[in-house]
Biopython code that builds the backbone (N, CA, C, O; Angstrom):
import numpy as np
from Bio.PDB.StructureBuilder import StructureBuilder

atoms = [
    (1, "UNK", "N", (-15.127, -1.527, 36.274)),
    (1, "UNK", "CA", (-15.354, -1.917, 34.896)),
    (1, "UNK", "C", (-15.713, -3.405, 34.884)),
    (1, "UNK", "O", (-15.098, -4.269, 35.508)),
    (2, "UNK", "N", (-16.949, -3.635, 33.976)),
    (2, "UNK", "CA", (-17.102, -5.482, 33.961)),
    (2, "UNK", "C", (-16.516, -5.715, 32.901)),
    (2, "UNK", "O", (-15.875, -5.044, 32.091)),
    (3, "UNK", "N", (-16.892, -7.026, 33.032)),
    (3, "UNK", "CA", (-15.891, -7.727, 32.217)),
    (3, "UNK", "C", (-16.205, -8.021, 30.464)),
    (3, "UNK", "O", (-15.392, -8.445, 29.642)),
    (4, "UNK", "N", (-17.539, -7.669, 30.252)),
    (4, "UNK", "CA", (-18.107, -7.168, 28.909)),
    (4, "UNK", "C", (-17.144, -6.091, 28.358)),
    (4, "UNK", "O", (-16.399, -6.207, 27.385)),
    (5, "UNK", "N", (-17.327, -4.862, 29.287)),
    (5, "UNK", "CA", (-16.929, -3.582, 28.944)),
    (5, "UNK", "C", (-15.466, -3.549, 28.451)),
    (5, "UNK", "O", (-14.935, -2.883, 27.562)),
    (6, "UNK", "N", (-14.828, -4.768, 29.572)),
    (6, "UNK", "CA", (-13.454, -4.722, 29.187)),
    (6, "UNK", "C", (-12.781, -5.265, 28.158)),
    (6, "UNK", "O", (-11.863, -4.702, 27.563)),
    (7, "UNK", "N", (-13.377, -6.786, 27.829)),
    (7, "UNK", "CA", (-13.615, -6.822, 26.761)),
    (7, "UNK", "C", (-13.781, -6.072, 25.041)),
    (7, "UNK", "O", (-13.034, -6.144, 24.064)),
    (8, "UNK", "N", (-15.136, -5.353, 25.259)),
    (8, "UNK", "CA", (-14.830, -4.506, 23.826)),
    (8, "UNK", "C", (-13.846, -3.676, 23.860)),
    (8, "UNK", "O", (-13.275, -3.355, 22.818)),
    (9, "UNK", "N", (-13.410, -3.093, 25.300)),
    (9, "UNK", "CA", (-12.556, -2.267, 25.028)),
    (9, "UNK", "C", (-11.212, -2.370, 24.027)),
    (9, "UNK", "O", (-10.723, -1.793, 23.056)),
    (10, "UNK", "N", (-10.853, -3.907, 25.248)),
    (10, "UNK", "CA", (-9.410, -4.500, 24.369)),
    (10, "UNK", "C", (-9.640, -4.654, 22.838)),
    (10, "UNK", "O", (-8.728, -4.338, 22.074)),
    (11, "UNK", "N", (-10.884, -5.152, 22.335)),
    (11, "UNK", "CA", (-11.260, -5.265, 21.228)),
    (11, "UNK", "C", (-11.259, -4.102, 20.600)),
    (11, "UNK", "O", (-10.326, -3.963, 19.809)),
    (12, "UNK", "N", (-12.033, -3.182, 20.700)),
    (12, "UNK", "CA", (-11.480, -1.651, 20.059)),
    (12, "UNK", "C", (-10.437, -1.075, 20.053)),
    (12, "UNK", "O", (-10.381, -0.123, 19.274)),
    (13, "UNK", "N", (-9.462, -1.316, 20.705)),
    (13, "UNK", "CA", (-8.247, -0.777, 21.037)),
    (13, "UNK", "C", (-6.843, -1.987, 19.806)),
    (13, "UNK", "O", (-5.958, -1.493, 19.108)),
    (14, "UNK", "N", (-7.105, -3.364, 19.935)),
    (14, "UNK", "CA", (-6.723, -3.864, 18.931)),
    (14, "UNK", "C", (-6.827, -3.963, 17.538)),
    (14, "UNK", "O", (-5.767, -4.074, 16.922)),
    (15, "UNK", "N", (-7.841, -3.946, 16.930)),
    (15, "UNK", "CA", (-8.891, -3.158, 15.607)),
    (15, "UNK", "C", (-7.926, -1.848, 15.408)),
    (15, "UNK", "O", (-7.195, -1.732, 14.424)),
    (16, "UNK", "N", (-8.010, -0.853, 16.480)),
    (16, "UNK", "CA", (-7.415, 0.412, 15.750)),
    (16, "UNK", "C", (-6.012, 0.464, 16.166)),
    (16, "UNK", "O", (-5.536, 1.585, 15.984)),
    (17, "UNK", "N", (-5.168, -0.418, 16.684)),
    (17, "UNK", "CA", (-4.034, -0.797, 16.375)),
    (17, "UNK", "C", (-3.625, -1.490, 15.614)),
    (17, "UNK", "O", (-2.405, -1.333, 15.565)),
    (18, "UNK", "N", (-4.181, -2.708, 14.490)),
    (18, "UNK", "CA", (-4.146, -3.392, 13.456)),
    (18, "UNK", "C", (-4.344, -2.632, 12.286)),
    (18, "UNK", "O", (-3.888, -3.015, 11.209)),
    (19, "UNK", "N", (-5.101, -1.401, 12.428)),
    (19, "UNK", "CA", (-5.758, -0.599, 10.829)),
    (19, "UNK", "C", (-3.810, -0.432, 10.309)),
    (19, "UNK", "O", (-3.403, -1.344, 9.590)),
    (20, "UNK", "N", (-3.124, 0.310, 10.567)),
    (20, "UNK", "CA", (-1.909, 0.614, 10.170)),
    (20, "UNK", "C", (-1.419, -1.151, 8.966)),
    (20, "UNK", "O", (-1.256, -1.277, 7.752)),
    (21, "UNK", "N", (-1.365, -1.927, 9.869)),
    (21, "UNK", "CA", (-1.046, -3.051, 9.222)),
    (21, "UNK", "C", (-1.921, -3.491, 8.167)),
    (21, "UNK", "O", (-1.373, -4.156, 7.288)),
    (22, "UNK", "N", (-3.252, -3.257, 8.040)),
    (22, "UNK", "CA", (-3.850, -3.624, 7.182)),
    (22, "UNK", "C", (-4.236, -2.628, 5.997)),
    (22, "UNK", "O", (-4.777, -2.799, 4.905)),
    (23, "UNK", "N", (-3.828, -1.731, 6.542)),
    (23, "UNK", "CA", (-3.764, -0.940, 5.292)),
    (23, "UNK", "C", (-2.316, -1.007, 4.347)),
    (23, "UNK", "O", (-2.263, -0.980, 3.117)),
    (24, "UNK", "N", (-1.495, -1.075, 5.033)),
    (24, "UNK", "CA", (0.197, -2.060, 4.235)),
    (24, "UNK", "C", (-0.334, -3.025, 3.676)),
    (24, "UNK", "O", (-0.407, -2.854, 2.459)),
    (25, "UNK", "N", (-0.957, -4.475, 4.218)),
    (25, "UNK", "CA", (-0.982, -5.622, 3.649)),
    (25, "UNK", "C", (-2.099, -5.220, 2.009)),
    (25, "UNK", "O", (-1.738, -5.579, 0.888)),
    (26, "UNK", "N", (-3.199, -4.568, 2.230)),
    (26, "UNK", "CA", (-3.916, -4.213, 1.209)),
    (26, "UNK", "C", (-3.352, -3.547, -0.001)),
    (26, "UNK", "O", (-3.648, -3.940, -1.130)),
    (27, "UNK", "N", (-2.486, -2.474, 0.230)),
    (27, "UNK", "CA", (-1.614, -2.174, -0.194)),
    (27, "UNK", "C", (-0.627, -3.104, -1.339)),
    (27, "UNK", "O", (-0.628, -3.070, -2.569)),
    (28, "UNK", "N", (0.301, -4.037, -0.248)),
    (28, "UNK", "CA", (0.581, -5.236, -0.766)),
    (28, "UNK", "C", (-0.114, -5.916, -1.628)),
    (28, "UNK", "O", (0.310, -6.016, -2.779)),
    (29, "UNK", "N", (-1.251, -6.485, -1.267)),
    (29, "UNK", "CA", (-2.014, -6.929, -2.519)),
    (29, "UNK", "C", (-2.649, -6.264, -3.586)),
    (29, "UNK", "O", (-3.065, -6.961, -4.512)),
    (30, "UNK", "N", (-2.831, -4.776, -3.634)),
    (30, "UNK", "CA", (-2.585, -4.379, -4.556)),
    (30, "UNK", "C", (-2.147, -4.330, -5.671)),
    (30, "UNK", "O", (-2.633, -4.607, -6.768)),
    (31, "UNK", "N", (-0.407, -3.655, -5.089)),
    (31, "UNK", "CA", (0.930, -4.033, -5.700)),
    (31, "UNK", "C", (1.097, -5.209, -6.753)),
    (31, "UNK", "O", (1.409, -5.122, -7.941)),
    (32, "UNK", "N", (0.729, -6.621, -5.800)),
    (32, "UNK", "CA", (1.172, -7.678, -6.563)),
    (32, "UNK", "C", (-0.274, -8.182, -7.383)),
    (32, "UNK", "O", (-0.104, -9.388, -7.555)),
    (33, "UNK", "N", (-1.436, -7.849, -7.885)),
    (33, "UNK", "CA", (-2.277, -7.809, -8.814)),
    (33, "UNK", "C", (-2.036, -7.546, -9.406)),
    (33, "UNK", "O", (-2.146, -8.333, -10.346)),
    (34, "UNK", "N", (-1.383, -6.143, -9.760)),
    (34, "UNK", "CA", (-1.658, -5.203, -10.849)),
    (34, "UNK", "C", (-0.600, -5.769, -11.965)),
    (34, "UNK", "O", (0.536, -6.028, -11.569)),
    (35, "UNK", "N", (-0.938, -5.978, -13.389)),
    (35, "UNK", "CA", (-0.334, -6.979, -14.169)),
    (35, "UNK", "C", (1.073, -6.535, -14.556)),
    (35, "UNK", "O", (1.378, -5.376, -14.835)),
    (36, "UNK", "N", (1.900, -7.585, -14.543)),
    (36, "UNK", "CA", (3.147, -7.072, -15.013)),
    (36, "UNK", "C", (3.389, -6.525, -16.414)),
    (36, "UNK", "O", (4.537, -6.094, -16.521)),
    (37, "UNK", "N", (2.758, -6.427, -17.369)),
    (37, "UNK", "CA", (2.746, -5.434, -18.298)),
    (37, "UNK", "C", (3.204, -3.781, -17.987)),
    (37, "UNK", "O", (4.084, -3.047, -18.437)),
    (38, "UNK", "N", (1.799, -3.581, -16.680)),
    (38, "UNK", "CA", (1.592, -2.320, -16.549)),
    (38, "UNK", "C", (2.887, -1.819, -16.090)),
    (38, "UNK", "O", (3.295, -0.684, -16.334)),
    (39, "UNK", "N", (3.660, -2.901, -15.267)),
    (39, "UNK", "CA", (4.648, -2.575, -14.384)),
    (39, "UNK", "C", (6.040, -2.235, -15.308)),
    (39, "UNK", "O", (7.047, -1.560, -15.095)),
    (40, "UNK", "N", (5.631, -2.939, -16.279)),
    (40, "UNK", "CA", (6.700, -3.058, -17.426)),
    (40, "UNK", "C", (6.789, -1.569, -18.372)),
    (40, "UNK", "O", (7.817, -1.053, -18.809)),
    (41, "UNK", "N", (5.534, -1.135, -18.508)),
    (41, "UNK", "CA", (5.802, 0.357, -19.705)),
    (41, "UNK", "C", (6.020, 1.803, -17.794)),
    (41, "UNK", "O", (6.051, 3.032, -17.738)),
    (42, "UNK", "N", (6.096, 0.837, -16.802)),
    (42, "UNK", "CA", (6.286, 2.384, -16.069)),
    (42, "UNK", "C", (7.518, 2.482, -15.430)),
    (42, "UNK", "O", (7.910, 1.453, -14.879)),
    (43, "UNK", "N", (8.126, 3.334, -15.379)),
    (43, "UNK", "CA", (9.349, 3.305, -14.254)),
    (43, "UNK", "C", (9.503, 2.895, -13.187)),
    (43, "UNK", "O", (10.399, 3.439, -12.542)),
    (44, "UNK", "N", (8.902, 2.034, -12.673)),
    (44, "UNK", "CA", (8.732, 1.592, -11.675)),
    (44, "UNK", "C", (8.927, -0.210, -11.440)),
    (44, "UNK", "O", (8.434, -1.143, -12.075)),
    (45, "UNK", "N", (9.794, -0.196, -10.337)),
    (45, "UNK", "CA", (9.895, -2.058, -10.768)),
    (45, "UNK", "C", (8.762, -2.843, -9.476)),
    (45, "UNK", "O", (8.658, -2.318, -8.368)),
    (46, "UNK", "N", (7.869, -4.330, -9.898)),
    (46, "UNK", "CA", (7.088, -4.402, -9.120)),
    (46, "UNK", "C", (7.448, -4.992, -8.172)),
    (46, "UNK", "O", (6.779, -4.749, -7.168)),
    (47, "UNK", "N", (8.788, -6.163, -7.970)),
    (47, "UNK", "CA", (9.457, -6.746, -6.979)),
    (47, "UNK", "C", (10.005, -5.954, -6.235)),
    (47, "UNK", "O", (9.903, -6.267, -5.049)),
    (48, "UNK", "N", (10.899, -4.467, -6.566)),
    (48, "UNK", "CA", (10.730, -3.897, -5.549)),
    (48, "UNK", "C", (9.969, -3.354, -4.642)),
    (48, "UNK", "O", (10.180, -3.157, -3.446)),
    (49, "UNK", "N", (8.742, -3.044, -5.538)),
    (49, "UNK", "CA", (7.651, -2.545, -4.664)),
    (49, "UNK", "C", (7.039, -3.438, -3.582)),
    (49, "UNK", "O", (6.720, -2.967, -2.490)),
    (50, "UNK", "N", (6.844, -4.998, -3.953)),
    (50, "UNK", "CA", (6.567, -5.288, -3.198)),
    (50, "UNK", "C", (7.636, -6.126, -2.389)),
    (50, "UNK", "O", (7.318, -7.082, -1.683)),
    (51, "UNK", "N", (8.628, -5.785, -2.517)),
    (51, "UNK", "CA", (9.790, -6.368, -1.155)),
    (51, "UNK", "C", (9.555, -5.184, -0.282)),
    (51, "UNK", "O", (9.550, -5.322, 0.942)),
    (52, "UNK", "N", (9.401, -4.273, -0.729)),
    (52, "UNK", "CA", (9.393, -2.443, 0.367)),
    (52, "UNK", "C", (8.017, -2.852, 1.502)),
    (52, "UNK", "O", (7.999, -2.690, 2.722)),
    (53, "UNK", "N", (7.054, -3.359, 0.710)),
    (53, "UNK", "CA", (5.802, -3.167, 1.178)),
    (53, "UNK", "C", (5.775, -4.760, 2.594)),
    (53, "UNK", "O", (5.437, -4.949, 3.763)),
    (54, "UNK", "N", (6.404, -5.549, 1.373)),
    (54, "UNK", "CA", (6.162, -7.174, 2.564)),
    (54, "UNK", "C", (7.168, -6.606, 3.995)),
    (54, "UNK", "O", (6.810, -6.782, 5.160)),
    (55, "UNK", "N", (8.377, -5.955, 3.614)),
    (55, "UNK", "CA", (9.222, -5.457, 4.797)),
    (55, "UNK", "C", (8.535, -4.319, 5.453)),
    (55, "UNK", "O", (8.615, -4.365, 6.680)),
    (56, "UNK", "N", (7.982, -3.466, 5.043)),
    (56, "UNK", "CA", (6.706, -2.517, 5.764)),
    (56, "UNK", "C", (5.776, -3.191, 6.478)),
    (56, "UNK", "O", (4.972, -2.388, 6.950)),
    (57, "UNK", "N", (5.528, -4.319, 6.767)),
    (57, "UNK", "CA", (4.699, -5.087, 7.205)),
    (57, "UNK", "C", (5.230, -5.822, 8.518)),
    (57, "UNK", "O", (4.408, -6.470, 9.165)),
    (58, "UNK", "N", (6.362, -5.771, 8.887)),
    (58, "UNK", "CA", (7.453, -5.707, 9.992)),
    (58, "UNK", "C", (7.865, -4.589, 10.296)),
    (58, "UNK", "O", (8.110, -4.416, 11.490)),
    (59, "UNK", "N", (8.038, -3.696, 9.553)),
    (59, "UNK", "CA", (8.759, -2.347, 9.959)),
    (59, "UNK", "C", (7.419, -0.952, 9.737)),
    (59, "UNK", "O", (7.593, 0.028, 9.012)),
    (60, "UNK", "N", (6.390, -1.169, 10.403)),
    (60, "UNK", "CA", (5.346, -0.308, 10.194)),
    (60, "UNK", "C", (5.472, 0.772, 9.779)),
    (60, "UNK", "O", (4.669, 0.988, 8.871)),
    (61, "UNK", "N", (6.539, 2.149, 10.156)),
    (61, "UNK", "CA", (6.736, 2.903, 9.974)),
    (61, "UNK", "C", (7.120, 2.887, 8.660)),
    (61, "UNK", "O", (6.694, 3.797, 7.949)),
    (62, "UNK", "N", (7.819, 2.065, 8.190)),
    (62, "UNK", "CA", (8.587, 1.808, 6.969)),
    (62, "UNK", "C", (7.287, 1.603, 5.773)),
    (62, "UNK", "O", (7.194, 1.933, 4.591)),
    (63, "UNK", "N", (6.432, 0.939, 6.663)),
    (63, "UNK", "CA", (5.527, 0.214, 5.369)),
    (63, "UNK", "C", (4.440, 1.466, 5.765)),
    (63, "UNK", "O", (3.444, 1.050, 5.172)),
    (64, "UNK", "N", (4.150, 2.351, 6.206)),
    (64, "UNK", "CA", (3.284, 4.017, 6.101)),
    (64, "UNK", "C", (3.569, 4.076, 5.360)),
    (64, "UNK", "O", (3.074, 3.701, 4.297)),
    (65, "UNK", "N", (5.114, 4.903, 5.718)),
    (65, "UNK", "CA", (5.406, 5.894, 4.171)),
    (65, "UNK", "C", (5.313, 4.720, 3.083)),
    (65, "UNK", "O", (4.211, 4.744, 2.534)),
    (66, "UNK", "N", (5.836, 4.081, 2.787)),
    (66, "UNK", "CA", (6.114, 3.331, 1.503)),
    (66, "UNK", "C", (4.539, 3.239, 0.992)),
    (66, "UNK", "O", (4.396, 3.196, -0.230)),
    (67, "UNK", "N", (3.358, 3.206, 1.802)),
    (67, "UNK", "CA", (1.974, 2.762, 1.177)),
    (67, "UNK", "C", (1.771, 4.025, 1.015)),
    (67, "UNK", "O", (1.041, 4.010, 0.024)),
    (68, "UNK", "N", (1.936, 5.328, 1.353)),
    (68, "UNK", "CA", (1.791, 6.928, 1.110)),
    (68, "UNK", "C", (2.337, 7.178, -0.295)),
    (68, "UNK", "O", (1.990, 7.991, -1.152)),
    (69, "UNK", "N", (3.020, 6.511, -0.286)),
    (69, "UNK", "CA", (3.996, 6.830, -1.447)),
    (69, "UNK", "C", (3.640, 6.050, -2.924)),
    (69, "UNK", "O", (3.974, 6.325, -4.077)),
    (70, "UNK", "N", (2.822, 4.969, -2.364)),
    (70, "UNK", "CA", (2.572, 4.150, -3.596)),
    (70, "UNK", "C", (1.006, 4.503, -4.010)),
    (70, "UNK", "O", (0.657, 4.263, -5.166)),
    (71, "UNK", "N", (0.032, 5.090, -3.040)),
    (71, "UNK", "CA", (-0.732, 5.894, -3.482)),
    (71, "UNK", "C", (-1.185, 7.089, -3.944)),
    (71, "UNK", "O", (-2.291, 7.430, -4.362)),
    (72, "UNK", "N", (0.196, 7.872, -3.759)),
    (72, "UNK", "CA", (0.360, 8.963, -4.081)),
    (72, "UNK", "C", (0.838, 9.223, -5.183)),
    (72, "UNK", "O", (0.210, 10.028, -5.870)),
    (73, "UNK", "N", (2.170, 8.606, -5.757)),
    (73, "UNK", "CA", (2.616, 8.523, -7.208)),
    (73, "UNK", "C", (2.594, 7.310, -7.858)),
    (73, "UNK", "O", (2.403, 7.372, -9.073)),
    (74, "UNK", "N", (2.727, 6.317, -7.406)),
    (74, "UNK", "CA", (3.185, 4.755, -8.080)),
    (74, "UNK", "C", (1.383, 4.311, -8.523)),
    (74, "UNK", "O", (1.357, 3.781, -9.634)),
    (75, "UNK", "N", (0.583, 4.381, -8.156)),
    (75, "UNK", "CA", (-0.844, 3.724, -8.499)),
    (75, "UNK", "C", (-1.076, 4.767, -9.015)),
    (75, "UNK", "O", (-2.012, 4.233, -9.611)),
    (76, "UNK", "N", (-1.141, 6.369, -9.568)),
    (76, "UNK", "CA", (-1.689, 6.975, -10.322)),
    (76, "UNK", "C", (-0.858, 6.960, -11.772)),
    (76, "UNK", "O", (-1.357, 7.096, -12.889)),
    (77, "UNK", "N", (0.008, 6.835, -11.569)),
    (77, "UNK", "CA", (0.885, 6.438, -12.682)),
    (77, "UNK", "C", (0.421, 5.021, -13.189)),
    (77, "UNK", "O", (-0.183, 5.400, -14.192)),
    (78, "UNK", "N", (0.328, 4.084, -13.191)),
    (78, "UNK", "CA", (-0.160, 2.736, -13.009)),
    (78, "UNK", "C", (-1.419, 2.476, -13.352)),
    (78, "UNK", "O", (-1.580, 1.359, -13.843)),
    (79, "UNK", "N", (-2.470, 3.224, -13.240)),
    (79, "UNK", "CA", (-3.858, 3.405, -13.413)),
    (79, "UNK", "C", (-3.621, 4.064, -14.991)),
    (79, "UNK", "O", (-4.168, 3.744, -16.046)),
    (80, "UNK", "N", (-2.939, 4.753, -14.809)),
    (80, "UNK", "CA", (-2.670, 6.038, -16.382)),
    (80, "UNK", "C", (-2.512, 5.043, -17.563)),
    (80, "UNK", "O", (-3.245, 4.831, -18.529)),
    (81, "UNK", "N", (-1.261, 4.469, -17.164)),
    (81, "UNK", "CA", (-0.832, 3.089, -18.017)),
    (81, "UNK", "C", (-1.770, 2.343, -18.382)),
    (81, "UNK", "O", (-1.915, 2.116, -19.583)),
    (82, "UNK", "N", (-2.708, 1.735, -17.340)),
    (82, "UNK", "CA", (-3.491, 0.443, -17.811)),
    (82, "UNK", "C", (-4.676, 1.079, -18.767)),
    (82, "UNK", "O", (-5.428, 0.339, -19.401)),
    (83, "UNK", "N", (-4.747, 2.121, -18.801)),
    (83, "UNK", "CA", (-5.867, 2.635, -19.214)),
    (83, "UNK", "C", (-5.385, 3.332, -20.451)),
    (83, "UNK", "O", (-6.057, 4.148, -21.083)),
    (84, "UNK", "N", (-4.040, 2.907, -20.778)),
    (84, "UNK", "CA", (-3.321, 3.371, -22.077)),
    (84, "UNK", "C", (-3.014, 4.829, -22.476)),
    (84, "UNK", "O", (-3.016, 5.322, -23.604)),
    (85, "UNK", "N", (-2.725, 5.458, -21.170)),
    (85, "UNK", "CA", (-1.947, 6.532, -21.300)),
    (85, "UNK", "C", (-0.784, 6.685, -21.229)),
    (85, "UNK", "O", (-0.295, 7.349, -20.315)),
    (86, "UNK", "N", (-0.172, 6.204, -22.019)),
    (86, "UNK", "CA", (1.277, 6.070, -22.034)),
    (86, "UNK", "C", (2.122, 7.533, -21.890)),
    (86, "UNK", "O", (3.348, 7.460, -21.813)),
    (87, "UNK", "N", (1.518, 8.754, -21.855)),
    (87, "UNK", "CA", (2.576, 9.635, -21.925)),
    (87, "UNK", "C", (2.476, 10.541, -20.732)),
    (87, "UNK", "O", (2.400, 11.769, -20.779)),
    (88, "UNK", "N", (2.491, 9.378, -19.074)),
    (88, "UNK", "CA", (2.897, 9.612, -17.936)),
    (88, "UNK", "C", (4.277, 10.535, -17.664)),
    (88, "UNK", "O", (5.409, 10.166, -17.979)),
    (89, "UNK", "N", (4.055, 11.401, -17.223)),
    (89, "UNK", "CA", (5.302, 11.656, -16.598)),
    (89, "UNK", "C", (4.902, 12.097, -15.594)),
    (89, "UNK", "O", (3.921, 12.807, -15.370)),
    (90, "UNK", "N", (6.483, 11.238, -14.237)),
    (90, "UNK", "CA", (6.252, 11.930, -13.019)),
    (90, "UNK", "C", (6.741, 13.069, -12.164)),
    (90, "UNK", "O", (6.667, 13.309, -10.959)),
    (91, "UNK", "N", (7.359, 13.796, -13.383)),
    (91, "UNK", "CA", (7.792, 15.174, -12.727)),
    (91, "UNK", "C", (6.677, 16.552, -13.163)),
    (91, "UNK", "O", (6.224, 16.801, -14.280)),
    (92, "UNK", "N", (6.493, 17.143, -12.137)),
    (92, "UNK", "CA", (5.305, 18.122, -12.473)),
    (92, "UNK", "C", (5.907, 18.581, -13.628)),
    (92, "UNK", "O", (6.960, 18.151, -14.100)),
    (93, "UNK", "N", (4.954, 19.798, -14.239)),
    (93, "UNK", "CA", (5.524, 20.874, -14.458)),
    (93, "UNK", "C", (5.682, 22.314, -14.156)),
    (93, "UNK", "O", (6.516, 22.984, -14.765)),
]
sb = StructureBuilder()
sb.init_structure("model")
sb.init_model(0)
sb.init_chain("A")
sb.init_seg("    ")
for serial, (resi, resn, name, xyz) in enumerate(atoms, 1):
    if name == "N":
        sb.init_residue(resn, " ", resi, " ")
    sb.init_atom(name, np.array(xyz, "f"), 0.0, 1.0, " ", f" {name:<3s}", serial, name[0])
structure = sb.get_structure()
């Protein structure tokens, strides 16, 4: 192997070991955009969200699920709100 080759390699191989983290940190900034109003009419508090998410960012595994979780229920709920749908609820039916 030369030393080009080895090169991109390490380089490709770091890139898709960083995606995990940068999809938390994005996440994170998300989180802390979205206006505290919105955060205010939803069940949801935003300092916790983003203490879960900044500690997901050390604890990778921790900060997956927690970004699974905040795109899955916490930002569709959140989107509903800003857009003045106030009569969210997050239990099916």
């Amino acid at each position: 192997m030369n030393d080009l080759q080895l090169i991109l390699t390490t380089a490709f191989w770091i890139c898709v070991a960083a995606l995990p983290l940068v999809v938390v940190a994005l996440t994170f900034l998300h989180a802390a955009k979205t206006p505290q109003w919105v955060w205010a009419f939803s069940d949801r508090t935003q300092v916790i969200w983003l203490a879960l998410l900044l500690i997901g960012i050390g604890l990778l595994p921790l900060g997956l699920g927690g970004t699974v979780w905040y795109w899955w229920k916490v930002r569709p709920q959140l989107a509903s709100i800003e857009r003045g749908d106030m009569g969210w609820s997050d239990v099916d039916p």
